[in-house]
Backbone bond lengths (Angstrom), bond angles and torsions (degrees), N, CA, C in turn:
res aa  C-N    CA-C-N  psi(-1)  N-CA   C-N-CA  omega(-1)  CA-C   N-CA-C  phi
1 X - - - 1.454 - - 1.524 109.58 -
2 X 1.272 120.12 146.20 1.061 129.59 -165.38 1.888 103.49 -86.37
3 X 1.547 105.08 147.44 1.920 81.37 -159.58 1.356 77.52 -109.61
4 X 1.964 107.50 165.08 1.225 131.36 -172.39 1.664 119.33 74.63
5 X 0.954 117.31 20.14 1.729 117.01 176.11 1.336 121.01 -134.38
6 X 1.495 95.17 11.89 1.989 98.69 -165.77 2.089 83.02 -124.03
7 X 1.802 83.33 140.79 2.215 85.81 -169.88 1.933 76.89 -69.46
8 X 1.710 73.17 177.73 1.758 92.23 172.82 1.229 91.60 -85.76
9 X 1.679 99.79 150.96 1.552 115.66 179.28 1.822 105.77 -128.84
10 X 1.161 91.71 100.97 2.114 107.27 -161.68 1.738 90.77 -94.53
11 X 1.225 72.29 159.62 2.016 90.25 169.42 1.487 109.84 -77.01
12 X 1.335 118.96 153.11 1.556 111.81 -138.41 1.762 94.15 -152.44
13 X 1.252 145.05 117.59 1.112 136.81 118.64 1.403 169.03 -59.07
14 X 1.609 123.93 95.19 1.665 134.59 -145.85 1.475 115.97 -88.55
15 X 1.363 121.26 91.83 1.514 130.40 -140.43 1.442 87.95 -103.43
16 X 1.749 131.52 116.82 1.406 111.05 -166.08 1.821 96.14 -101.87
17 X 1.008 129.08 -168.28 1.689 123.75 171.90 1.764 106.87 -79.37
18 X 1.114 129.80 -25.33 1.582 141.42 158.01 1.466 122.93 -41.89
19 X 1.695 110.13 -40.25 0.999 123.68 175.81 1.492 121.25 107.75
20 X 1.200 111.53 -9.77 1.174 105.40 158.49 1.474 135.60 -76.90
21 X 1.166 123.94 159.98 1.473 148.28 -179.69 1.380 146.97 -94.51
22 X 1.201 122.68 78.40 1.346 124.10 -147.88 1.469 101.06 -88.52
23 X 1.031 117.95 111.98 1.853 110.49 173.19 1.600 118.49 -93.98
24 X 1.366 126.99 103.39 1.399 130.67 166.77 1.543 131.80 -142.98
25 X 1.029 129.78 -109.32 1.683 116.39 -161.58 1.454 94.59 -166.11
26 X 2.157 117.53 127.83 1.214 88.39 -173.85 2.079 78.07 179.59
27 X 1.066 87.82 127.68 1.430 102.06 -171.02 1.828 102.81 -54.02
28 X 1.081 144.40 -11.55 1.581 147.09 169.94 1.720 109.67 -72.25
29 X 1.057 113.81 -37.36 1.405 123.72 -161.16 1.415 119.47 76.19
30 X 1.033 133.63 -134.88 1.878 144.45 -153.37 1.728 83.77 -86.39
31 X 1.729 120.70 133.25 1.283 116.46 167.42 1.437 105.92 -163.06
32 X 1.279 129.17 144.87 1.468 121.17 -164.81 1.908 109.08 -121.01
33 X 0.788 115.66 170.21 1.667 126.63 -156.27 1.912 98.56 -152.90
34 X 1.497 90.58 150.45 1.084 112.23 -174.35 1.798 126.72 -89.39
35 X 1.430 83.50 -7.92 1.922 97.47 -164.79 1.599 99.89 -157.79
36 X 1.446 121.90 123.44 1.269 113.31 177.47 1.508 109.12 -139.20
37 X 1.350 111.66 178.95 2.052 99.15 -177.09 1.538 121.23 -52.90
38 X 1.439 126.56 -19.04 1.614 148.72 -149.38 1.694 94.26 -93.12
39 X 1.681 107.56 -22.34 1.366 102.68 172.10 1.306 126.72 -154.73
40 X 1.340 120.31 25.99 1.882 145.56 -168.64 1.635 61.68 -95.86
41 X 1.711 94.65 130.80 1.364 108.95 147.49 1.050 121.50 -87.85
42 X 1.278 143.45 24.44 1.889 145.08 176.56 2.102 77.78 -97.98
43 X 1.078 122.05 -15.25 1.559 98.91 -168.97 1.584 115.82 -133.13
44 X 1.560 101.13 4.06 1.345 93.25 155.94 1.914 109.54 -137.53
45 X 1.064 109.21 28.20 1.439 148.40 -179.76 1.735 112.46 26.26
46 X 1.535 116.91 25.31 1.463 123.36 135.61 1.899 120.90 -45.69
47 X 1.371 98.82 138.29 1.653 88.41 -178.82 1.822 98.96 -104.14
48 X 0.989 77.46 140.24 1.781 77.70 177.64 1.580 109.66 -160.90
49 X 1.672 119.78 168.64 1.599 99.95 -159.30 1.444 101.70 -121.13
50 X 1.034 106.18 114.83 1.595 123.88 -179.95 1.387 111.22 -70.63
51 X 1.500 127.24 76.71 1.491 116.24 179.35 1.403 115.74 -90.66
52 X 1.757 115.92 137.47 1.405 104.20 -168.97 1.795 98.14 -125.13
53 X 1.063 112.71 136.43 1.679 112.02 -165.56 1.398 126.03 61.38
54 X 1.444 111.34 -1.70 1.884 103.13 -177.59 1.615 103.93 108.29
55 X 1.480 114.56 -7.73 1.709 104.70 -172.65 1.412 122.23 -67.11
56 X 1.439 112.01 2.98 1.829 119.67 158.88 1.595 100.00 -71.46
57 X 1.122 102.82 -82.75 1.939 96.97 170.12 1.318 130.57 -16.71
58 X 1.594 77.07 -81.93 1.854 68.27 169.37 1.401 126.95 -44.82
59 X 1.096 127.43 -39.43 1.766 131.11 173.14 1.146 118.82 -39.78
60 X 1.172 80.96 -65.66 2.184 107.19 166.62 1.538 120.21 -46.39
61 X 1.529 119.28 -45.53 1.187 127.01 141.56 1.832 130.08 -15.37
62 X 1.520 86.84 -67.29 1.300 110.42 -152.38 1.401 100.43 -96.75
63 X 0.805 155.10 10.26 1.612 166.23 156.28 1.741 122.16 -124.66
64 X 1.754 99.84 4.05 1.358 97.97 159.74 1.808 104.35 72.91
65 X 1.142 110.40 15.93 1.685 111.37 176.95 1.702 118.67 -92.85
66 X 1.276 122.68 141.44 1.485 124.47 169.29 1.112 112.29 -98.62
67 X 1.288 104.95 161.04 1.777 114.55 -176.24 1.662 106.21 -94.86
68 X 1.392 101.52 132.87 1.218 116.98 161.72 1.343 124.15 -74.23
């Protein structure tokens, strides 16, 4: 490899909103996320409703629906 053209690639911590902690390697450094495998229901296959900005509402809004 040719030296001086590749970023530094540091050890890195992935802080999700769940609370878990992903420890790996990654040219950004320390950065946190909102949804990770520990709680995406496609991967621990609980259904549950991930609303991001209000776009259930708004739906609900917009098709004239009430909440149960």
């Amino acid at each position: 490899m040719k030296k001086g053209i590749h970023p530094d690639y540091k050890p890195a911590k992935i802080t999700c909103a769940c609370g878990n902690v992903i420890e790996t390697r990654s040219t950004l450094g320390d950065y946190s996320v909102e949804i990770c495998s520990a709680c995406h229901p496609l991967f621990t296959g609980k259904q549950k409703m991930v609303d991001t900005a209000g776009r259930v509402e708004r739906f609900n809004k917009k098709y004239n629906r009430s909440a149960k």
